[in-house]
C-alpha positions in Angstrom: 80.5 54.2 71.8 81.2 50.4 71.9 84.7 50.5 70.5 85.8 50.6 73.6 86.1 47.6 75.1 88.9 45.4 76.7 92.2 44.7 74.8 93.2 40.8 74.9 95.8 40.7 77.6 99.3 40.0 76.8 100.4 36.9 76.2 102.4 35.4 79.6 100.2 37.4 81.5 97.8 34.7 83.0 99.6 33.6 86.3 98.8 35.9 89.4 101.7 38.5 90.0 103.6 38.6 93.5 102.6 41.7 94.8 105.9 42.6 96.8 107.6 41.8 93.9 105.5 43.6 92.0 105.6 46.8 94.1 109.4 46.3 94.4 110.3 46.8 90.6 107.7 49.6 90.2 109.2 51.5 93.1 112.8 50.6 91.7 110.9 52.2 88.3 110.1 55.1 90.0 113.2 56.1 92.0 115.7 55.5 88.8 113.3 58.2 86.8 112.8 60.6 89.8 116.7 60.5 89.6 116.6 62.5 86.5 115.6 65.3 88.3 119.2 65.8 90.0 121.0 64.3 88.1 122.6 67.3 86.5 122.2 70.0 89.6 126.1 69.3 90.6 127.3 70.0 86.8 125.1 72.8 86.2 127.9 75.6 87.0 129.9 73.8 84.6 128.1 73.3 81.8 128.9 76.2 79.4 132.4 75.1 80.2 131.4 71.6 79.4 129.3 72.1 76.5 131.1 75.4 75.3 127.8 77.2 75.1 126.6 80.5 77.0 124.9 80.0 80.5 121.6 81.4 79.3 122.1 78.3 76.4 122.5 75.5 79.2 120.0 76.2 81.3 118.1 74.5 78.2 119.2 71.1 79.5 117.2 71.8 82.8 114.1 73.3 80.9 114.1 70.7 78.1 113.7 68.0 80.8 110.3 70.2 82.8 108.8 70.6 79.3 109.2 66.9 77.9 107.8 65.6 81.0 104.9 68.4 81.5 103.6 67.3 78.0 104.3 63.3 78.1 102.6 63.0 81.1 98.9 63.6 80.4 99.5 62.3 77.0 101.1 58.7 77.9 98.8 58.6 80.8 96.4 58.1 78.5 97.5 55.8 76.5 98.8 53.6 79.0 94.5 53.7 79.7 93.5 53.2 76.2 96.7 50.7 75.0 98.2 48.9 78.3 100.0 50.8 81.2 103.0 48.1 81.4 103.2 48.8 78.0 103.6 52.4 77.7 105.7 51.7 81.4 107.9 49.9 79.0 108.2 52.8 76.4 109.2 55.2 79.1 111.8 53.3 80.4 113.5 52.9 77.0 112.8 56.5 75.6 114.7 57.5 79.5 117.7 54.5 78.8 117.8 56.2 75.2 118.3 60.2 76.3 120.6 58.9 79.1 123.0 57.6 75.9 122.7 60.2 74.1 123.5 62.2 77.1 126.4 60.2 78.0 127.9 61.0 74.3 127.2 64.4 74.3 130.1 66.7 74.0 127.9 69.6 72.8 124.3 71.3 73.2 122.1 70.5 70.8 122.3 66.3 71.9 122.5 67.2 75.4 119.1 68.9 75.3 117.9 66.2 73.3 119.2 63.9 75.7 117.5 65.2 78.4 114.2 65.9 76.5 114.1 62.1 76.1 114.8 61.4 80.2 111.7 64.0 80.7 109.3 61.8 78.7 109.7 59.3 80.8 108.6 60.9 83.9 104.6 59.4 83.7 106.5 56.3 85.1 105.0 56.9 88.7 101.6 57.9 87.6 101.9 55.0 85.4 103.2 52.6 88.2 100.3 53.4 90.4 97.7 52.4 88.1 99.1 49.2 87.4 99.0 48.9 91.4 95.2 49.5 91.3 94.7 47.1 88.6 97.0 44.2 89.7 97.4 44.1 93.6 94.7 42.9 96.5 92.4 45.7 97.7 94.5 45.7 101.0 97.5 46.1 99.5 96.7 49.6 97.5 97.2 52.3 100.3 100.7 51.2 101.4 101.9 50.3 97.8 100.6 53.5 96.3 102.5 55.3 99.3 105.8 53.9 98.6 105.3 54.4 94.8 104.3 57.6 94.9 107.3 58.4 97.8 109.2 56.9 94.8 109.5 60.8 93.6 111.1 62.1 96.8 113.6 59.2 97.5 115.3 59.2 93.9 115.9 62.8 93.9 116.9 63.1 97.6 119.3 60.0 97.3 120.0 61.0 93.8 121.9 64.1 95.1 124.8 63.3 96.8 125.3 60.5 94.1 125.4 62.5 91.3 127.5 64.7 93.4 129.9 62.0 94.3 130.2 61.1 90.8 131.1 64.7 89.2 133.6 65.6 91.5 135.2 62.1 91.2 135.1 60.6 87.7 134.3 62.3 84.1 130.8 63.6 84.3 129.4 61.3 81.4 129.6 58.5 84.0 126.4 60.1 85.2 124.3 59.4 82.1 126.2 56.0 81.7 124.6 55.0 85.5 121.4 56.2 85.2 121.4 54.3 81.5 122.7 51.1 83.4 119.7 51.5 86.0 117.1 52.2 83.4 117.9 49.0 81.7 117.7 47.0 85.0 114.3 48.6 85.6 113.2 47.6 82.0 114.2 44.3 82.8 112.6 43.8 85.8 109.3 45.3 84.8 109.3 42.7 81.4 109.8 39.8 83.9 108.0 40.6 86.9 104.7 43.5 86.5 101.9 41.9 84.7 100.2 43.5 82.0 96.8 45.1 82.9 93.4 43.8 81.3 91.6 46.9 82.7 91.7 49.2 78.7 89.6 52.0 77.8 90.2 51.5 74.3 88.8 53.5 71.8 90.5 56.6 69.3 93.2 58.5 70.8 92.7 62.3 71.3 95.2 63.3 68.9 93.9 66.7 68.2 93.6 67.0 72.3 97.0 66.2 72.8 98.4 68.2 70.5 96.2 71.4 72.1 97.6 70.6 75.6 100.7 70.0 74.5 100.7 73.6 73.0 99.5 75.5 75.8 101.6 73.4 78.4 104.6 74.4 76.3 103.6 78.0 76.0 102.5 78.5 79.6 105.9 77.0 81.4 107.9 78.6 79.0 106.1 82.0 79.6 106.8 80.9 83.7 110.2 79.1 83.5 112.0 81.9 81.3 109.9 85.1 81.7 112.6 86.2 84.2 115.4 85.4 82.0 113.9 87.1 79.1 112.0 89.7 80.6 108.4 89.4 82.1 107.2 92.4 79.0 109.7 91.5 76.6 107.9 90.1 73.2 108.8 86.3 73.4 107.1 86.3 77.0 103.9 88.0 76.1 103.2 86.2 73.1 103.6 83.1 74.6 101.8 84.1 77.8 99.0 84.9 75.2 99.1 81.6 73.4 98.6 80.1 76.7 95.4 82.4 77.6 94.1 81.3 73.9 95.2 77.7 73.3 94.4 76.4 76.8 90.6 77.0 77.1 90.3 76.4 73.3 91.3 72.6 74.9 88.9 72.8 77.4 86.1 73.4 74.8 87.5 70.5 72.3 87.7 68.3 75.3 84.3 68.9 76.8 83.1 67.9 72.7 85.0 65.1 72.1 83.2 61.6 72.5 86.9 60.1 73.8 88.7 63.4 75.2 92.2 62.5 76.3 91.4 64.3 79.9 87.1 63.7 80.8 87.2 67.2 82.2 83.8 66.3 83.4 85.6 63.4 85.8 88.1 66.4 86.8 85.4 68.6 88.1 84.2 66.4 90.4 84.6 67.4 94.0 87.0 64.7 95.4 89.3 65.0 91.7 89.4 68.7 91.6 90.6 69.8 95.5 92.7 67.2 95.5 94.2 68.5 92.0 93.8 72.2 93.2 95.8 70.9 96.4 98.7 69.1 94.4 99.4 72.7 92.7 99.7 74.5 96.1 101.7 71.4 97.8 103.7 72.0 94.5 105.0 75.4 95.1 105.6 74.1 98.7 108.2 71.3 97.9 109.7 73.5 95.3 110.6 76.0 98.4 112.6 74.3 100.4 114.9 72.2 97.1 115.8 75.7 96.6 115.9 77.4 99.5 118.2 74.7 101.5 121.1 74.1 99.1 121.5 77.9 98.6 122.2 78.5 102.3 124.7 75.3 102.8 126.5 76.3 99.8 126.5 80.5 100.2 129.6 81.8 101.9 129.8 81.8 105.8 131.1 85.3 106.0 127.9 86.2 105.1 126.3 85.8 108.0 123.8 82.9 107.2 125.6 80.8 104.5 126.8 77.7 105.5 129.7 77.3 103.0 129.5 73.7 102.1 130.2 71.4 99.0 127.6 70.1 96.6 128.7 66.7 97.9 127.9 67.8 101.5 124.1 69.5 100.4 123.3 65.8 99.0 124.6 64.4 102.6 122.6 66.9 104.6 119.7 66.1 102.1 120.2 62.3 101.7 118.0 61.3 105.0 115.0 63.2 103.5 114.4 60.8 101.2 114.8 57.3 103.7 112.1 59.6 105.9 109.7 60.0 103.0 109.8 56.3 103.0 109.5 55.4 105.8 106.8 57.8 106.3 104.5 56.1 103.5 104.0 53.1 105.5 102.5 55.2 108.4 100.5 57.6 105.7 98.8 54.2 104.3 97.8 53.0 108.0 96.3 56.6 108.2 95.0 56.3 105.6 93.0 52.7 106.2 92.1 54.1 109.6 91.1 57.7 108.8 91.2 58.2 104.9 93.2 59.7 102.2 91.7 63.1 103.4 92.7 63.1 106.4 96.4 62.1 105.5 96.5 64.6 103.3 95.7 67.4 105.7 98.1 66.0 108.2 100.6 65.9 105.7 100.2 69.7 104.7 100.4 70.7 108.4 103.4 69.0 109.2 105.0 71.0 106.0 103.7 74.0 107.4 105.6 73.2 110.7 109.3 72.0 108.7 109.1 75.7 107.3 108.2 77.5 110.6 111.0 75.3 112.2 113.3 76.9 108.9 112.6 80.4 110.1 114.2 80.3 113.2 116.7 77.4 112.8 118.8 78.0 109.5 122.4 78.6 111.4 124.0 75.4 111.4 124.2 72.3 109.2 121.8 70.0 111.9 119.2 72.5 111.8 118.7 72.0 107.8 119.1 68.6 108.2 116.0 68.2 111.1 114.0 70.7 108.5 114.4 68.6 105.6 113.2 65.8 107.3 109.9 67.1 108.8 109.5 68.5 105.5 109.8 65.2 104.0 107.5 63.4 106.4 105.2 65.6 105.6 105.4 65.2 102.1 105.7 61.6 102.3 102.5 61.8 103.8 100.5 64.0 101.4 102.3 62.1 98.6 100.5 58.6 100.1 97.3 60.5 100.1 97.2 62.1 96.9 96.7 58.4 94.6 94.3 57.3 96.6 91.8 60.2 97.0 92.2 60.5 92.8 91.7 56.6 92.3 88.7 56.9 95.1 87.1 58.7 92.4 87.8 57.7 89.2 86.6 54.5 87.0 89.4 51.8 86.7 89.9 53.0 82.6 90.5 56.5 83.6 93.3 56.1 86.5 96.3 56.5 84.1 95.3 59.7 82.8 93.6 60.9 85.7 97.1 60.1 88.1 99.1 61.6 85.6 97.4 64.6 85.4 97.7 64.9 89.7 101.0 64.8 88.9 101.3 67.3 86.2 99.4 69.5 88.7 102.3 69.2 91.1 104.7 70.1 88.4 103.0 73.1 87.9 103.1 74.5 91.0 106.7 73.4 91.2 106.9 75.6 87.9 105.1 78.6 89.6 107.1 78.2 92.8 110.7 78.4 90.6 109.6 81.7 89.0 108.1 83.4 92.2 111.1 82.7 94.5 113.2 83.2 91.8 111.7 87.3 91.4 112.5 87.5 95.6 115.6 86.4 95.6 116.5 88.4 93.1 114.7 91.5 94.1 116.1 90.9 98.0 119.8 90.7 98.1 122.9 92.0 99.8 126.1 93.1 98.7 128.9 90.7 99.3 132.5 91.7 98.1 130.6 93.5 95.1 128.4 90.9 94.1 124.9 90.6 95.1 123.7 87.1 96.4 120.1 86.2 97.8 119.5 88.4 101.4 118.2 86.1 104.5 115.0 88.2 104.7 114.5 86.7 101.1 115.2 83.6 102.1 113.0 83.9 105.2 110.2 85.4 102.7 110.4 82.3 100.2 110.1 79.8 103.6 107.3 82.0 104.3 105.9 81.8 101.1 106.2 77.8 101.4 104.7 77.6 104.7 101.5 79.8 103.6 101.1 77.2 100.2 101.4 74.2 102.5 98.6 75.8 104.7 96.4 76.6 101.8 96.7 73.1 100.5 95.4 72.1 104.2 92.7 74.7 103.8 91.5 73.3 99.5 91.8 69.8 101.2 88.6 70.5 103.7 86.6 70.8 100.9 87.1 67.1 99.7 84.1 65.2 100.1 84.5 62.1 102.7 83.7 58.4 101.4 82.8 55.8 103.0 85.5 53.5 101.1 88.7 55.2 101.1 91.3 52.9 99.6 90.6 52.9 95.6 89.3 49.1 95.4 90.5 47.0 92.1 87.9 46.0 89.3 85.1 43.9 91.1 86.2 40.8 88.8 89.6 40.8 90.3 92.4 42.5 89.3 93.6 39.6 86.9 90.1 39.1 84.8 89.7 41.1 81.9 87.0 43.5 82.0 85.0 45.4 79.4 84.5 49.0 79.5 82.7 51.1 77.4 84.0 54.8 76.0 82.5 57.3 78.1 81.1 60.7 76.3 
């Protein structure tokens, strides 16, 4: 097709960015939207309270958030490919500025889940963030800047923590929409005056019918995960959904291997360097997921039971907090491994080092400095494979296809995160021990889910042999320079 070719850029556009300014606001981007992800973990006890709803009700404002961003992700990915990524960077921004008001005005259920909806379809600002990097910074700028972006994730919800938590137990919890609404619109301001607008577009006819399929089986399949414990693993609601999922989702795949301008080339996707690295990002997935629940449990669980810690919120986000400044820090030394070694290699080390922050868990869980040295490892290990990850997809992808390709890395990460939640979630409920009548999560169980953690962290070493080695491994920008616009045409 010859439809496809490159949009005019936008107007302003024309002068050469400042790339550490440029990587600046897009990290700034990233951490304020990764905040959303904790932002309501220290008023979730309180919610029916709050919102004078039943528990089983509230725990909609966490799901609503998974599902909006599991579905926006793939989808605005792709446009950001086909229409501008700035652009649709933008639109994210404001749809997450416009859920955080409605949020922040909420006194009931209903706007508070569509509040949060809106936050979630913002979350393809990362994936979003990194492409622009391709297309707008030096060649030897990408590994380092794509670290930190993609650490962007880690940082927001580690430092978000102990801020949100701050916040509830201080001031009327509405401030906490009110802030992130304040930082959203700083981030929208900074990205209109500083990030240039790609010229790299794919163009071309959306996917609707595409999007609309994934959307469908996303929807049915993390629903049928998320809530098939709440509602029952054979009750009717699970198994119908868990069959939509089985239909609708290869149904896509046979639509998307037909259409001349598919909203995911699942021909790109099975290449070898695309698909372990995806296969990889699912099992580092159920690996992060283990410790974000595992940890708070055990500071906040009762010390007469032997293990818990019996801490506040506010102290969980304390002990947590340095996490996030070591996943950082970390992405600097991830993109020098990168340069010297390759995004494969990082990406195993990464995983191993993982592996190691849950062995350490097993046998150091007793006192507040042991979770706080475990967290950390863990997040220099993840700051590490999150470095690696961007670079081995854009290693492999053509400069129209990084948006939706990025995006869908990190929907793979989600959905491991999604598996993760429902697996640990049938141990620890399965494993307990009676505490003054009531049973709470045993420390075998927790010991099982660190297990569990440790073991996907190991596999994801194991997937990541099997990606193919290249000779370049830092993604390199279009070979007219990443501020001349380039033509492209749609791929079939």
């Amino acid at each position: 097709m010859s439809d496809a070719l490159a949009q005019p850029a936008e107007p302003g556009s024309s002068a050469p960015p400042e790339p550490n300014a440029v990587v600046a606001v897009l990290a700034l981007a990233g951490i304020v939207v990764s905040l959303m992800q904790t932002l309501v973990i220290p008023i979730v006890p309180e919610l029916p309270e709050l919102l004078h709803a039943e528990p089983s009700d509230t725990a909609w404002a966490v799901t609503a958030t998974l599902l909006a961003a599991s579905v926006a992700t793939p989808v605005v990915g792709r446009l950001g490919d086909m229409f501008g990524k700035r652009r649709m960077l933008l639109l994210s921004i404001v749809l997450l500025v416009s859920g955080s008001l409605v949020c922040g005005l909420a006194d009931s259920l209903v706007p508070m889940i569509v509040g949060r909806a809106l936050q979630g379809l913002a979350a393809a600002v990362v994936p979003l963030g990194i492409s622009i990097m391709r297309d707008a910074l030096p060649a030897d700028r990408l590994a380092g800047s794509t670290a930190l972006m993609s650490a962007s994730l880690g940082v927001g919800g580690a430092l978000g923590l102990p801020a949100a938590a701050f916040i509830a137990d201080n001031w009327n919890w509405h401030i906490l929409f009110w802030v992130s609404a304040a930082l959203g619109a700083v981030a929208f301001v900074l990205v209109l005056l500083i990030v240039p607008e790609s010229k790299v577009r794919a163009g071309g006819r959306f996917d609707l019918v595409g999007s609309l399929g994934l959307s469908a089986g996303l929807v049915s399949l993390l629903l049928t995960v998320s809530k098939g414990g709440d509602w029952g693993w054979t009750s009717g609601t699970t198994v119908a959904l868990g069959t939509a999922a089985v239909v609708i989702l290869p149904a896509w795949g046979w639509w998307e291997l037909r259409s001349p301008q598919p909203l995911v080339d699942l021909r790109t996707t099975a290449k070898p360097q695309v698909l372990f690295t995806n296969l990889a990002s699912i099992a580092l997935g159920v690996s992060m997921f283990a410790m974000s629940l595992v940890l708070p449990q055990l500071l906040q669980l009762p010390e007469q039971t032997g293990y818990g810690l019996g801490k506040s919120m506010l102290t969980v986000g304390l002990v947590l907090a340095p996490q996030g400044l070591v996943m950082m820090a970390m992405s600097a030394v991830s993109a020098a491994v990168t340069k010297a070694k390759g995004p494969k290699v990082t990406l195993m080390i990464g995983a191993l080092i993982v592996a190691a922050g849950y062995a350490l868990n097993i046998v150091l869980m007793s006192e507040v400095w042991h979770l706080v040295l475990v967290s950390c490892v863990i997040g220099a290990g993840i700051g590490f494979t999150y470095g690696a990850l961007p670079a081995l997809i854009m290693g492999a992808v053509d400069p129209t296809q990084t948006g939706a390709a990025n995006s869908l890395n990190t929907l793979m990460r989600s959905l491991g995160t999604s598996f993760a939640s429902a697996l640990a979630g049938v141990i620890l409920a399965r494993m307990t021990t009676d505490f003054g009548g009531t049973a709470l999560p045993s420390e075998i169980g927790f010991k099982v889910v660190m297990v569990i953690g440790a073991g996907a962290a190991l596999l994801a070493f194991a997937v990541a042999t099997f990606i193919p080695r290249r000779r370049h491994a830092t993604p390199q920008p279009p070979a007219d320079g990443p501020t001349k616009p380039t033509e492209v045409g749609a791929k079939a």
